[in-house]
Each structure stands twice: as structure tokens, then as C-alpha cells.
matplotlib code that plots the C-alpha trace (Angstrom):
import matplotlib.pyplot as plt

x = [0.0, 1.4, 2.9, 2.2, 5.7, 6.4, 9.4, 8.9, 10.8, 10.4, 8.7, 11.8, 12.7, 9.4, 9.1, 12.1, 11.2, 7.7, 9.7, 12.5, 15.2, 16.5, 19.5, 18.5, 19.8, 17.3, 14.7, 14.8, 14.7, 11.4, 9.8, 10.3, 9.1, 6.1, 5.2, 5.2, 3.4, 0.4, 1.3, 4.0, 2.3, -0.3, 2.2, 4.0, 0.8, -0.4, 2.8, 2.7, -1.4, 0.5, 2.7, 0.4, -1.9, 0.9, 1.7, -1.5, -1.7, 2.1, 2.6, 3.1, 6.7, 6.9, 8.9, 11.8, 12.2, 12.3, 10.9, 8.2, 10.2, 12.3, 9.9, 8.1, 11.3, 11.8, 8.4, 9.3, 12.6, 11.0, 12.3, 15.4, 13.9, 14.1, 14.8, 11.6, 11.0, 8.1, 7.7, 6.6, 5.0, 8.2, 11.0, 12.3, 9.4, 8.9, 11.0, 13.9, 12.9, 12.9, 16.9, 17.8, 15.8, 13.7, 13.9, 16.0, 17.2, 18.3, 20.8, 24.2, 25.9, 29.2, 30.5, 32.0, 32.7, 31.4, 28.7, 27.7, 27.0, 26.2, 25.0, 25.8, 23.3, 23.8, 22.4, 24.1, 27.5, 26.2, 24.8, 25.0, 22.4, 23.1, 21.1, 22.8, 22.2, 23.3, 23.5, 20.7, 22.3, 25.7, 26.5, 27.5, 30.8, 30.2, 30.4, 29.3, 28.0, 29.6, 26.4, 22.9, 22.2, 18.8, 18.3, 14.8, 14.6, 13.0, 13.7, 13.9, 14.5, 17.6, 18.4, 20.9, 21.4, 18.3, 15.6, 14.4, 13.5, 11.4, 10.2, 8.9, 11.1, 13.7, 16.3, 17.3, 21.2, 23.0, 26.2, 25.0, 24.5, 26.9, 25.8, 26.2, 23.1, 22.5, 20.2, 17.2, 17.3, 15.0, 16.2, 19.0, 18.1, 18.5, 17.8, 18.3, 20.8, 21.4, 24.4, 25.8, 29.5, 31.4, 30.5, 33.1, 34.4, 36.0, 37.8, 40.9, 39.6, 36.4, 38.9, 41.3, 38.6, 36.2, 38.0, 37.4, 33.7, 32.7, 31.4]
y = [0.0, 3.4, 5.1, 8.8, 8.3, 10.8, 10.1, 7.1, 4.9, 6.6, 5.0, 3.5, 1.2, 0.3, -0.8, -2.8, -4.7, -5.5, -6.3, -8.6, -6.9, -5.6, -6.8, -8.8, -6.4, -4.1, -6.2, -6.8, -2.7, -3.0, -5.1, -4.3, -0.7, -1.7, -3.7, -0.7, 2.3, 1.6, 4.0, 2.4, -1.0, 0.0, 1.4, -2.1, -4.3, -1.4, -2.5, -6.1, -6.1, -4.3, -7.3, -9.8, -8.0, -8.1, -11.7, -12.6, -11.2, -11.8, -14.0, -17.7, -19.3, -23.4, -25.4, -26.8, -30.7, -32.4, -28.9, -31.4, -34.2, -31.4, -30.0, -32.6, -34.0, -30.9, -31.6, -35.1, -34.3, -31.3, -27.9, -28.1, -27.6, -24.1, -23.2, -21.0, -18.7, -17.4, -13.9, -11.6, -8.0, -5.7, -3.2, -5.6, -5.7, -9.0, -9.5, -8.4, -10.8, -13.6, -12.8, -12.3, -15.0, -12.8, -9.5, -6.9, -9.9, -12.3, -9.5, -10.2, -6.5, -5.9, -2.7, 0.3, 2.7, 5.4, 3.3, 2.6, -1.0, -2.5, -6.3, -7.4, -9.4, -12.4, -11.3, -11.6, -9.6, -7.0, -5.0, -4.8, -4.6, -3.7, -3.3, 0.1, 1.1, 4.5, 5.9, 8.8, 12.1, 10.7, 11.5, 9.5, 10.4, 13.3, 10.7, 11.0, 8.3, 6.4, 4.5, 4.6, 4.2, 3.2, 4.1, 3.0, 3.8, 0.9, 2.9, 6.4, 8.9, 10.6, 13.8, 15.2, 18.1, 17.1, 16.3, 14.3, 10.7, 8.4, 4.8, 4.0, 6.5, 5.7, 8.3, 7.9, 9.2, 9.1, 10.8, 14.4, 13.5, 14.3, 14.3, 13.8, 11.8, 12.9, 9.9, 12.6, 12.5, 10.2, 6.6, 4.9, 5.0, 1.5, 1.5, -0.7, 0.7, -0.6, -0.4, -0.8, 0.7, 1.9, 5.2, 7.8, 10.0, 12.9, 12.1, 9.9, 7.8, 6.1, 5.7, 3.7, 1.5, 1.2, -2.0, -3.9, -2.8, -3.2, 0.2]
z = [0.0, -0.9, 2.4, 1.2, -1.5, -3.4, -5.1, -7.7, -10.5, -14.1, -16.5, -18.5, -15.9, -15.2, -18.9, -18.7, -15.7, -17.6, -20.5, -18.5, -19.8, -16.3, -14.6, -11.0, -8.6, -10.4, -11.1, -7.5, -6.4, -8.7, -7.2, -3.7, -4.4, -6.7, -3.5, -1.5, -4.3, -5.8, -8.4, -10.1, -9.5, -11.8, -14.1, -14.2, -14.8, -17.3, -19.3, -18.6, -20.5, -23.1, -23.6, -23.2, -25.5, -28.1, -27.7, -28.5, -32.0, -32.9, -35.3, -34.3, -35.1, -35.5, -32.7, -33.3, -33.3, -30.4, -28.3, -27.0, -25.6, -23.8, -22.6, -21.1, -19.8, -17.7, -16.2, -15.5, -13.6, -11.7, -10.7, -8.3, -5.0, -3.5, 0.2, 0.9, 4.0, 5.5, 4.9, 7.7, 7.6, 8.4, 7.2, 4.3, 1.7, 0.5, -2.3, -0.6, 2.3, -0.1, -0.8, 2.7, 4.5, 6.9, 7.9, 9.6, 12.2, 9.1, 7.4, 7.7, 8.1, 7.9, 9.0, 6.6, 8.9, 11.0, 12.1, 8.2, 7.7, 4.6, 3.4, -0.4, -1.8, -4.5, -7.8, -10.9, -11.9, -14.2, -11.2, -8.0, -4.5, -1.6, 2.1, 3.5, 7.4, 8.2, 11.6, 12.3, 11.4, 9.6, 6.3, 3.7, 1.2, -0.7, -3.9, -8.2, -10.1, -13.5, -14.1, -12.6, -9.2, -7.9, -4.0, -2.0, 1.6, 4.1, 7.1, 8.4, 5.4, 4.2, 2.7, -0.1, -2.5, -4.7, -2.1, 1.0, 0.6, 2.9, 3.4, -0.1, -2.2, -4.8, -5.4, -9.0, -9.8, -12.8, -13.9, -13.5, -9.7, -7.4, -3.6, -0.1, 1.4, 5.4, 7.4, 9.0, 12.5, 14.8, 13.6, 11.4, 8.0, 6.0, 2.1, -0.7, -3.2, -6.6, -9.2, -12.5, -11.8, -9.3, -7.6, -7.6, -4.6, -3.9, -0.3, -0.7, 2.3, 0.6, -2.9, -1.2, 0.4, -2.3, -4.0, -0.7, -0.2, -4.0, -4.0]

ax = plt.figure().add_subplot(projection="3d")
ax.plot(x, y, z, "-o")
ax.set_aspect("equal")
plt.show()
């Protein structure tokens, strides 16, 4: 259910996820903010009817031999099983729950410094997610961006050069960004941040450590 956000994904990557075309670490900011806005959750189903509307009067292409006997093979063998875990209502929407294993208890944080911690999680290696938890009131590098950087707060709220963002809002940067995100004051602020290159900073402090964080 939309928590009053006001800060949502444009309409390009929302397309992309519809279309499957998204790398997972995005795919997976996606769906953990479409789960939270009812806005861009209409948006995303709007473009999925599209689809479907469009594979229905495309033009139907013959199999290739011995499709069938694949197939049916697959369905005889099964799936591999999957480990699944209950989801519970919390901070981590659901998807995000699925890749952690539970909630805010289940995340394995290792610390960055200054009270920042910050969990990697497995997706594939042309983009990168991360859970961040920043201390109420610290600041983050004053940093710039090579690629895009997708940034959706779970907790508390933060605040940069462009705006303030709260549970439910995704901070979109790109190169023209450069910033230093502040956590608001009242509790830590923990978001799910997304990558597809390395961010780029200023202080020599976060350059010589940002090989060993993957940052």
C-alpha cells in the first residue's frame, strides 16, 4: 500500500522490468518498491497487459524438433527444489525478504565505517544490490556516479542536494548527480541501493577503500 511516496521509479525502468530486460539487482529494487506504491504497480501491470496484448496477435513461429520431448522431460525431472521462508510483515518488503531469509534480524551486516553497515546481496554480476544502514544524522561520502544508481529507503529517510526521501522513495542518480546523502534525524536510515558501476568520490579515504567494499 502506498505510504504517502512521493518520489517514484520513471517509466523506462518500469518498462524494462515489464519487459524482463533488467538486470537482478534491479529487477529486484522494482519489485520491492512496486510492492510498497500503488502508483507504479499499476504502471508495471499497465505494461505487462500491453505485452500480453501483443503476444497474442504476434505471429506464431513453429517449434523446433524435439521442443516437446524437452519439454516434457523438464516436467518429469521437476524444478530443483528451493529453500523458501516465510515472509513476515516488516522493514524488508517481501522480495527483498525472499533474498535475505527474513527481515532486519536475518541480514548479515558488515560494517563500513562510522557506524555505516552494509549487506551485499547475490544477484548476478552485471549490477549490484546492496542493504545500506546509516546511523541517524551521519552522512555518507560526498560521492558522483559512472552509471545509474537506484536508491529505496526501508527505514527512516535521508536527505541530499536534490531532495528528502522516505520509506517508499527511490532516489534515482546518474552521472550528473553528485551528492552527499545525510540519514534525518529520529532513527538509522537503512535503504536498498542498486548499481551498475562503481560510484566515484572525492575524499581519498572512501577511494582507497572502495575495492574492498565493492562500492
Amino acid at each position: 500500500m502506498t505510504q504517502d511516496i512521493k518520489h517514484h521509479l520513471n517509466e523506462d525502468v518500469l518498462m524494462a522490468y515489464a519487459a524482463g530486460t533488467l538486470p537482478e539487482a534491479f529487477n529486484l529494487i522494482v519489485a520491492a518498491h512496486v510492492s510498497l506504491c500503488d502508483t507504479c504497480r499499476a504502471v508495471a501491470e499497465s505494461y505487462d497487459a500491453v505485452g500480453g496484448a501483443l503476444l497474442e496477435t504476434d505471429d506464431s513461429v513453429e517449434l523446433s524438433t524435439g521442443s516437446l520431448e524437452a519439454t516434457l522431460s523438464l516436467i518429469a525431472n521437476g524444478a530443483p527444489e528451493q529453500i523458501k521462508h516465510a515472509r513476515k510483515p516488516g522493514v524488508l518488503p517481501g522480495p527483498v525478504q525472499d533474498y535475505v531469509g527474513g527481515d532486519l534480524d536475518a541480514i548479515k551486516w558488515r560494517p563500513v565505517g562510522m557506524g555505516v553497515k552494509q549487506a551485499i546481496l547475490p544477484t548476478t554480476s552485471d549490477a549490484t544490490a546492496r542493504l545500506l544502514y546509516i546511523p541517524a544524522g551521519c552522512a555518507m561520502p560526498d560521492h558522483g556516479h559512472k552509471g545509474m544508481e537506484l536508491t529505496l529507503v526501508l527505514q527512516g529517510a535521508f536527505q541530499d542536494e536534490d531532495d528528502y526521501f522516505a520509506r517508499g522513495d527511490v532516489e534515482t542518480a546518474d552521472e550528473h548527480l553528485h551528492h552527499t546523502p545525510v540519514a534525518a534525524q529520529g532513527e538509522p536510515c537503512i535503504c536498498l541501493a542498486v548499481t551498475d558501476a562503481p560510484l566515484t568520490f572525492k575524499g581519498l579515504i572512501p577511494r582507497i577503500a572502495q575495492p574492498f567494499l565493492r562500492i
